[in-house]
C-alpha positions in Angstrom: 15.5 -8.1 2.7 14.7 -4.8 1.3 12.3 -1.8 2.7 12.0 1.6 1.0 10.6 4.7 2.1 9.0 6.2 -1.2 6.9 9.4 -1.7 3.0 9.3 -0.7 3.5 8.6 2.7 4.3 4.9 2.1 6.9 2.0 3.5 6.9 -0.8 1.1 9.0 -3.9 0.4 9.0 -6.5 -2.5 6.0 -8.7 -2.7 8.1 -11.8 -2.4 10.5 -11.0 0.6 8.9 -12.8 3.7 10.1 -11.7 6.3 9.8 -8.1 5.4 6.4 -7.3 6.6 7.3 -8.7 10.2 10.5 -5.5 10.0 8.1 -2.9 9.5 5.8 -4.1 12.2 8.7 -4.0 14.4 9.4 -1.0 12.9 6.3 0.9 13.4 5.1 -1.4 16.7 2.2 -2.6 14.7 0.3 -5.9 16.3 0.0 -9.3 14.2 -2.3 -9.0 11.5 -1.9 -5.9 10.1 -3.3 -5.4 7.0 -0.5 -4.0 3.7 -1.7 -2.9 1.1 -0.6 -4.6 -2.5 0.6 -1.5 -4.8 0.5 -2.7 -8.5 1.6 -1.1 -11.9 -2.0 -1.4 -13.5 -5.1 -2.8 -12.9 -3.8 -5.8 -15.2 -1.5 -6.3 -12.6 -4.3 -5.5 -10.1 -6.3 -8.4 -11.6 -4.0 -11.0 -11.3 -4.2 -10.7 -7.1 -7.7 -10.0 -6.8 -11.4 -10.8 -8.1 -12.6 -7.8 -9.9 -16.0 -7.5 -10.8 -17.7 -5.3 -13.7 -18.7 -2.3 -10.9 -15.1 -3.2 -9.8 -13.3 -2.1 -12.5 -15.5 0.2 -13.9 -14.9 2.3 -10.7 -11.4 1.3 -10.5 -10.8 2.1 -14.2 -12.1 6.1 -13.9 -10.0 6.3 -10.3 -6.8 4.9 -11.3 -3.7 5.5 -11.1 -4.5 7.2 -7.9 -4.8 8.2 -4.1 -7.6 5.0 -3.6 -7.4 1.8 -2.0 -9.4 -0.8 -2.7 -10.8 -3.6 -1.0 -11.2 -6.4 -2.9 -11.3 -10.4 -2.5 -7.5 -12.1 -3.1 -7.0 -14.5 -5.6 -5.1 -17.4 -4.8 -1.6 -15.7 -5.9 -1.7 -13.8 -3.1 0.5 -15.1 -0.2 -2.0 -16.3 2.7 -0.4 -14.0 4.8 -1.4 -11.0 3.3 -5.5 -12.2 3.5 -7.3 -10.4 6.2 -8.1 -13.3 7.7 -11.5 -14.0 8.0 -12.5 -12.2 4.7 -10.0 -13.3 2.0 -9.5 -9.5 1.0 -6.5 -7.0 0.7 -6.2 -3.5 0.0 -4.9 -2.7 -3.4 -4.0 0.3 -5.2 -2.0 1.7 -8.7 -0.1 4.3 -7.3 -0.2 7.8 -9.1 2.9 8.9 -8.0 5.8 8.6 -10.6 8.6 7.7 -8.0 6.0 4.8 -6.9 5.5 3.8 -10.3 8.8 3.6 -11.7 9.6 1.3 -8.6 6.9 -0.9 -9.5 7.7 -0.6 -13.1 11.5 -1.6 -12.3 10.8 -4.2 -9.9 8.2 -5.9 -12.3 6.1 -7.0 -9.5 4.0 -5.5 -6.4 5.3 -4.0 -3.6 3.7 -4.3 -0.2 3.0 -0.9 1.2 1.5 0.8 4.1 1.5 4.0 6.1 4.2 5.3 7.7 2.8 6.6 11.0 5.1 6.0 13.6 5.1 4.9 17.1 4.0 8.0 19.3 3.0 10.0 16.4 -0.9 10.8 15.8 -0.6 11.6 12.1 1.5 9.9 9.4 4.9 10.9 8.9 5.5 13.1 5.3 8.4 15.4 6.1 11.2 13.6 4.4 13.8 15.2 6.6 12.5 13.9 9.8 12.0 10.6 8.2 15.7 10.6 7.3 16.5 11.6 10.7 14.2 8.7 12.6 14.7 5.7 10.3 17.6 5.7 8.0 19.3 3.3 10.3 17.0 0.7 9.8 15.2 0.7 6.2 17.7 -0.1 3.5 16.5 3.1 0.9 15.0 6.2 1.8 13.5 8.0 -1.5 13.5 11.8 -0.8 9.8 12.8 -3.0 9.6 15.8 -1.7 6.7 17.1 1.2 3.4 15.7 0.2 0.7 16.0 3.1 -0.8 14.1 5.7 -3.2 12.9 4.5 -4.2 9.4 3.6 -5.6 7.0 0.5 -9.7 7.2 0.5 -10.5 3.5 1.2 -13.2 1.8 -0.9 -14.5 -1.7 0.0 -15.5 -3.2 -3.1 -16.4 -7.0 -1.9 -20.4 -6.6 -1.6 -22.4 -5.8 -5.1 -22.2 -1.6 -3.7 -19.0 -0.1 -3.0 -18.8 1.3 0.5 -15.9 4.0 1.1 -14.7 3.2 4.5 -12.1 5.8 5.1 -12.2 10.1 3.7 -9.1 11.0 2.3 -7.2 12.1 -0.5 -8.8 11.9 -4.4 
């Protein structure tokens, strides 16, 4: 089992590793059900996981590689387990960060991802020396990126015919 700590605020594991999403809800205390997000190289990559519509990509294409998530409806490639459950749908982003992508690039797969807000803390956690300090005894890597804010991917829910942005952040 392998989890990293990468740059952009980010915990993320191997796509394939099962039991990896159950250590970081221990981790960060999270209930059953969370929803990960699936980080991909590209939105060929992208494609392959989830039903992407001409507004889709479109949209997609003029915001990626970037600080967006998007909601979209899973293909049958993706492990059930990721599916919000009612919905069929997953978060799914191409990272802009080059420490991200050379990760994904390297691995040659997605990597499951999702913030790194810890238990008792109100904002996600982005100094990488505190991160060091709280967690290097139980991920396996910790990838020092450098300080890069607080706050988090703009969410855009693209399963209806108009895209609804369901969370403000970054762009």
């Amino acid at each position: 089992m392998f989890i990293q700590l990468i740059p952009a605020m980010r915990s993320a594991v191997k796509l394939k590793i099962k039991n990896a999403m159950e250590r970081i809800c221990r981790i960060r205390q999270l209930p059953d059900g969370h929803n990960f997000t699936l980080m991909c190289r590209d939105l060929s990559e992208l494609s392959t996981y989830s039903f992407v519509d001409n507004v889709a990509f479109r949209l997609m294409k003029n915001n990626t590689p970037g600080n967006y998530t998007f909601i979209l409806k899973g293909t049958k490639e993706v492990p059930r387990r990721l599916l919000q459950e009612k919905r069929k749908t997953i978060g799914m982003r191409v990272p802009s960060n080059p420490i991200a992508q050379a990760l994904l690039e390297a691995l040659g797969e997605p990597m499951l991802s999702t913030s790194l807000m810890l238990p008792g803390s109100e904002f996600t956690e982005s100094d990488p020396e505190e991160i060091k300090d709280r967690l290097e005894k139980q991920v396996d890597l910790i990838i020092h990126g450098g300080y890069l804010g607080q706050k988090p991917t703009t969410v855009i829910d693209l399963t209806d015919d108009t895209p609804v942005v369901v969370r403000e952040g970054v762009r």
